[in-house]
C-alpha positions as CSV (number, residue, x, y, z in Angstrom):
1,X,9.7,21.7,-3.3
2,X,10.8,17.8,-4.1
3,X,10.4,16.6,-6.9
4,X,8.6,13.8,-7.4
5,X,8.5,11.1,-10.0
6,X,5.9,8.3,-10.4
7,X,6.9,5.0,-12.6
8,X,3.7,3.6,-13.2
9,X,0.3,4.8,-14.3
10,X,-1.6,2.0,-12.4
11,X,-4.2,2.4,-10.2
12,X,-2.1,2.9,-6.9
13,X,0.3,5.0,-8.9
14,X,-2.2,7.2,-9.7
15,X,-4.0,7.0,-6.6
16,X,-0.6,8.2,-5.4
17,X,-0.7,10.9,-7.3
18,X,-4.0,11.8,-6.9
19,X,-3.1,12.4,-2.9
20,X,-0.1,14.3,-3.4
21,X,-2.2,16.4,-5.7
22,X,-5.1,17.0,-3.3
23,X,-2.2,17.3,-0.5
24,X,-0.8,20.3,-2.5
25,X,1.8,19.2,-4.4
26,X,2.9,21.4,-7.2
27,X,1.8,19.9,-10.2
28,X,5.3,21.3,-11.6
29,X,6.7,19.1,-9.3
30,X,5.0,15.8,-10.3
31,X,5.8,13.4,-13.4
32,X,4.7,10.1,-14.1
33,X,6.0,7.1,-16.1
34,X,3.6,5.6,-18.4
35,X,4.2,3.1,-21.7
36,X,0.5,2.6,-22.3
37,X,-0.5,5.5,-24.4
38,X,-4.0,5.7,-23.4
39,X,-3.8,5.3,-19.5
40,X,-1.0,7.9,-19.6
41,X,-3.4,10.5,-21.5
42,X,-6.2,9.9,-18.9
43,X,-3.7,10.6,-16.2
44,X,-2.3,13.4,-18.0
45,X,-5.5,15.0,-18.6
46,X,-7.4,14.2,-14.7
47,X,-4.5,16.0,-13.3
48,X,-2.7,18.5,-15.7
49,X,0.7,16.8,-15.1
50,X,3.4,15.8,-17.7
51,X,3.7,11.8,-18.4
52,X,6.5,10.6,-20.1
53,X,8.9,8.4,-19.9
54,X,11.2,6.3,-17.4
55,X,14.2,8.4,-18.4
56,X,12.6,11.9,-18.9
57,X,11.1,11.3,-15.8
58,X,14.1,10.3,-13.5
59,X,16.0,13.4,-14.8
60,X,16.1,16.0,-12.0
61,X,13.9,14.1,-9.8
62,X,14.6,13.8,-6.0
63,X,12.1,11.1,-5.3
64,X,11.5,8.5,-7.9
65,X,8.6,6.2,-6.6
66,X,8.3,2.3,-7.9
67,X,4.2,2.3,-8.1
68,X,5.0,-1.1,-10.9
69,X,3.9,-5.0,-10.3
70,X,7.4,-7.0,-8.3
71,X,8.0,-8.5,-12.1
72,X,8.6,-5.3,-13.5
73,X,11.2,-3.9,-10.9
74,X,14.1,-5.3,-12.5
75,X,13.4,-3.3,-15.8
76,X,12.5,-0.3,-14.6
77,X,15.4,-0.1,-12.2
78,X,17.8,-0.8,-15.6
79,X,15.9,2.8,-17.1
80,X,16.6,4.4,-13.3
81,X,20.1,3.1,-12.8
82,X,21.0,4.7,-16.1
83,X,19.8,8.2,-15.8
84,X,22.4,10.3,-14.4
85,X,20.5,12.8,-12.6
86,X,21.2,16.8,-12.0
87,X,19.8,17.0,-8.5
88,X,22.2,18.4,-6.1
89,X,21.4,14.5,-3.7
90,X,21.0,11.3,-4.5
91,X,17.7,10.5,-5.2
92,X,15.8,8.5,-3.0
93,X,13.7,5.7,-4.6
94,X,10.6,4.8,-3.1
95,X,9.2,1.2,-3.6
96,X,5.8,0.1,-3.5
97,X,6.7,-3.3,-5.1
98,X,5.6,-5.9,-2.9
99,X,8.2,-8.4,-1.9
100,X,11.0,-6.9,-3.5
101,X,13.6,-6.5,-1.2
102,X,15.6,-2.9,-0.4
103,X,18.8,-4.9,-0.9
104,X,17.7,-6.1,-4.7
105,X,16.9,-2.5,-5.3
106,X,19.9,-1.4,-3.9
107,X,22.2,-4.1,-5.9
108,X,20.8,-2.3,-9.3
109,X,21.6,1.4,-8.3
110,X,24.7,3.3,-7.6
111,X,26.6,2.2,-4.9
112,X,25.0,4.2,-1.6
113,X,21.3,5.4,-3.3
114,X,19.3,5.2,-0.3
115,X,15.6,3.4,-0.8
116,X,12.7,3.3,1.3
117,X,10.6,-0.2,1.2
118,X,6.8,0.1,1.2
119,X,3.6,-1.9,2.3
120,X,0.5,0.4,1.6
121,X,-3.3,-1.2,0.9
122,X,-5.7,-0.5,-1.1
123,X,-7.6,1.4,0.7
124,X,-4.9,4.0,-0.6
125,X,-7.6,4.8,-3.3
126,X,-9.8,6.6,-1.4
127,X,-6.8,8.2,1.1
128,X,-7.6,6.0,3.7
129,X,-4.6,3.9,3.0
130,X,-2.0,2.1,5.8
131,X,1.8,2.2,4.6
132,X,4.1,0.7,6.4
133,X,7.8,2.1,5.3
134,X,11.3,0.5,6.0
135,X,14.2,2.0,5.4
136,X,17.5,0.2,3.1
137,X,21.0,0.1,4.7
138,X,21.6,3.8,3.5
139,X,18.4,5.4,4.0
140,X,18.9,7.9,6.5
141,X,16.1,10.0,8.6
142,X,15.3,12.6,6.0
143,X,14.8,9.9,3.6
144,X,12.0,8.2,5.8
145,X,10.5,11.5,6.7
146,X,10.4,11.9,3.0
147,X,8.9,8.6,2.3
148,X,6.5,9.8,5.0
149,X,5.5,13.0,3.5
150,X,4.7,11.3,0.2
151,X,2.4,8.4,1.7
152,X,0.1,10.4,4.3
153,X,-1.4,12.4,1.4
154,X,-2.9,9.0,0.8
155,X,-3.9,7.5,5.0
156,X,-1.7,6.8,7.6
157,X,2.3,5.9,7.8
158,X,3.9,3.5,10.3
159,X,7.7,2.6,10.1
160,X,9.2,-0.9,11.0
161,X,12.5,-2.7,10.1
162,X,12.6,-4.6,6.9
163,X,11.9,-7.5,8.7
164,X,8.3,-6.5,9.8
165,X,7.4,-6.3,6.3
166,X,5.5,-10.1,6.1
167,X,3.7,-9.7,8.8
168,X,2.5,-6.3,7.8
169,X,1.3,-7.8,4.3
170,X,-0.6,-10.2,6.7
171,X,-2.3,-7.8,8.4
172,X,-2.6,-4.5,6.6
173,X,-1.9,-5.4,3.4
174,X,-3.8,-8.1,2.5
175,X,-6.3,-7.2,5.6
176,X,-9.0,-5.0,3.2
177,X,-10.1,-9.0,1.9
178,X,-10.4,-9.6,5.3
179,X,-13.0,-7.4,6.0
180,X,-14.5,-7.6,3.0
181,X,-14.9,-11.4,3.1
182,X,-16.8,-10.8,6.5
183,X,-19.0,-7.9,4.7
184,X,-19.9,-10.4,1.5
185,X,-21.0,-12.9,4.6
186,X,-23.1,-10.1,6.2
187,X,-25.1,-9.2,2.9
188,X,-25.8,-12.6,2.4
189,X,-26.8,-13.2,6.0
190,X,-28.9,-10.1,5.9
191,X,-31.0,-11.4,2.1
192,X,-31.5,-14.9,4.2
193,X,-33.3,-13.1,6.6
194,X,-35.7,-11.5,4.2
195,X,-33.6,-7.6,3.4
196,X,-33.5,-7.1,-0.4
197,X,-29.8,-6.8,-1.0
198,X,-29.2,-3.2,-2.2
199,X,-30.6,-2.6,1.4
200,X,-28.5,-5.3,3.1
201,X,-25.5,-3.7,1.5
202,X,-26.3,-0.4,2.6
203,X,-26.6,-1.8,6.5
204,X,-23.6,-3.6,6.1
205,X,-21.3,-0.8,5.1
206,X,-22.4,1.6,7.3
207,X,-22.1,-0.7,10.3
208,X,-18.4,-1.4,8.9
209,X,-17.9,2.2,8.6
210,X,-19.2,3.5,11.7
211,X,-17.6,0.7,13.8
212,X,-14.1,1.5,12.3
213,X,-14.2,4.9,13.0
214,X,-15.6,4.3,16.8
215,X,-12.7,2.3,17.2
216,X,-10.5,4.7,15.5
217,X,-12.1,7.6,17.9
218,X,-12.4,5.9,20.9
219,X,-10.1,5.6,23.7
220,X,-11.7,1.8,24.8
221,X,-10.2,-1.6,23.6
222,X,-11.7,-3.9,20.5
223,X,-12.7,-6.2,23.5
224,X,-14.1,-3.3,25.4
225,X,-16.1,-1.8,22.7
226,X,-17.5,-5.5,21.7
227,X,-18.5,-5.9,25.6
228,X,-20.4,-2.3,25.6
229,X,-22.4,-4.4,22.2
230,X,-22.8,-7.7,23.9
231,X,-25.9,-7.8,26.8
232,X,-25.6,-11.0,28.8
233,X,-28.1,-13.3,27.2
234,X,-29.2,-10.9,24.3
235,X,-28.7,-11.5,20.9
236,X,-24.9,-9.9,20.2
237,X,-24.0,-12.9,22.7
238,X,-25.8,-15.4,20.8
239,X,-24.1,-14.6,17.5
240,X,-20.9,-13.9,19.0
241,X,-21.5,-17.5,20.7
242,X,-21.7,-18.9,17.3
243,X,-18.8,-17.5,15.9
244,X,-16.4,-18.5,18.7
245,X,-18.3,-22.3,18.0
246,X,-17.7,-21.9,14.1
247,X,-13.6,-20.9,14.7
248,X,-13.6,-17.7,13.9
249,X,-10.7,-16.1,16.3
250,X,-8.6,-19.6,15.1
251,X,-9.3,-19.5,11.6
252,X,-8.2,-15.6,11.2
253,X,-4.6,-16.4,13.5
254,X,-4.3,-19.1,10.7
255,X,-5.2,-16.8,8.0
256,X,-2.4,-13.9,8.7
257,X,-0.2,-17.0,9.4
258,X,-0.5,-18.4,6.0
259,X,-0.4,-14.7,4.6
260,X,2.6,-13.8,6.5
261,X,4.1,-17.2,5.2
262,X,3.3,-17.0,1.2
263,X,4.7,-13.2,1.6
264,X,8.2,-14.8,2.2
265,X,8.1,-17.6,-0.4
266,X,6.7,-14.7,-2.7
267,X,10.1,-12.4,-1.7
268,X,12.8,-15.3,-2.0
269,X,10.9,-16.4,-5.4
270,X,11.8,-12.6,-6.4
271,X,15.1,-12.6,-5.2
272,X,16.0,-15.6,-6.7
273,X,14.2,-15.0,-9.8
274,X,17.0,-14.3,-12.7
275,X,18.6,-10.4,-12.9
276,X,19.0,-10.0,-16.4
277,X,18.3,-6.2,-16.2
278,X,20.3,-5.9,-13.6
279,X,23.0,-2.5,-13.9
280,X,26.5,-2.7,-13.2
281,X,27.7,0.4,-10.9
């Protein structure tokens, strides 16, 4: 079985963890990297599995998986770069950094270590998450599989070029805020109209929940489904009627457009951002 390594004890590191677990991943076959003492003992004691450090970790490990914020790449890589593994291939690193390039990663590893560039969501945390992976100049097709393997025991894996990657952080990544944005507006909507909120909240989510998974099961359009809703003259039209009025359609294209734009002022800012850490191979 691959052995996996997780740096970082955060919460989509362990929600990581917590998939491969439930997934059936030998715990024998899972480490984690954690320098705060007291999240690395709840980790270690929810799921029985040894937490350690950058190094210990790395050593013998076939996948090594970057679950850290885009400031702490740089460090962490240093404690990777160094390790000089026993495993029979190179190991592949995993990065769920956002904007942090495959080419950075691969400037601070030995020459050739293949890496795999990841977009997941939040929604990770309850294995309902959407990664989108992309493979570095010398990831090969067992390395994406792998990256695959790993990221389905927490939703669903797509795989696009490197340069996809903004416009995926437009969409999937940043799209759970979305969606709840448009649920915080329903509550409120729903207590205007006289509903105590605990029971505005309940309608809410289950109308969020049961329409995403009608979509998901269905073999009809978005604009098909919304036409089965929408009776000529009856009361889906008149709210739908106001939110064409109010911009909606416009002001969500902008939305993604600004997302998709601050994504790749966020990646040259960490690209240009001084490599101290940086390892010489």
């Amino acid at each position: 079985m691959t052995r996996v390594a997780v740096i970082g004890g955060g919460r989509i590191g362990e929600a990581l963890v917590a998939g491969l677990v439930e997934a059936g991943w030998p715990i024998k076959d899972l480490v984690v990297a954690e320098r705060a003492a007291v999240r690395a003992d709840e980790i270690a004691d929810r799921f029985g599995i040894r937490v350690t450090t950058i190094a210990d970790a790395v050593e013998g490990a076939h996948v090594v998986v970057l679950a850290v914020k885009p400031n702490d790449v740089d460090s962490v890589l240093a404690g990777v770069g160094a390790v000089d593994s026993d495993t029979d291939t190179d190991q592949l690193v995993l990065s769920l950094a956002a904007g942090v390039s495959t080419a950075r990663i691969e400037a601070q590893l030995p020459a050739g270590a293949p890496v795999v560039r990841a977009m997941p969501n939040t929604p990770m945390l309850v294995g309902e998450g959407m990664s989108v992976i992309a493979a570095g100049r010398h990831a090969a097709a067992d390395d994406l599989a792998q990256a695959r393997t790993i990221l389905e025991s927490v939703g669903r894996v797509l795989v696009l070029p490197e340069s996809s990657l903004d416009a995926v952080t437009a969409i999937s990544g940043s799209g759970p805020a979305y969606f709840f944005l448009v649920t915080e507006a329903l509550i409120d909507g729903a207590v205007t109209l006289g509903i105590d909120r605990a029971t505005a909240s309940t309608l809410v989510t289950q109308t969020l929940i049961g329409s995403a998974a009608l979509l998901d099961r269905s073999d009809q359009t978005p604009n098909e489904l919304r036409a089965a809703v929408t009776s000529p003259a009856g009361t889906t039209a008149a709210a739908i009627g106001e939110l064409e009025r109010a911009g909606l359609r416009a002001g969500l294209l902008n939305a993604v457009e600004a997302a998709r734009k601050r994504s790749a002022e966020l990646g040259r800012h960490t690209e240009d951002a001084p490599q101290s850490a940086r390892a010489s191979h």
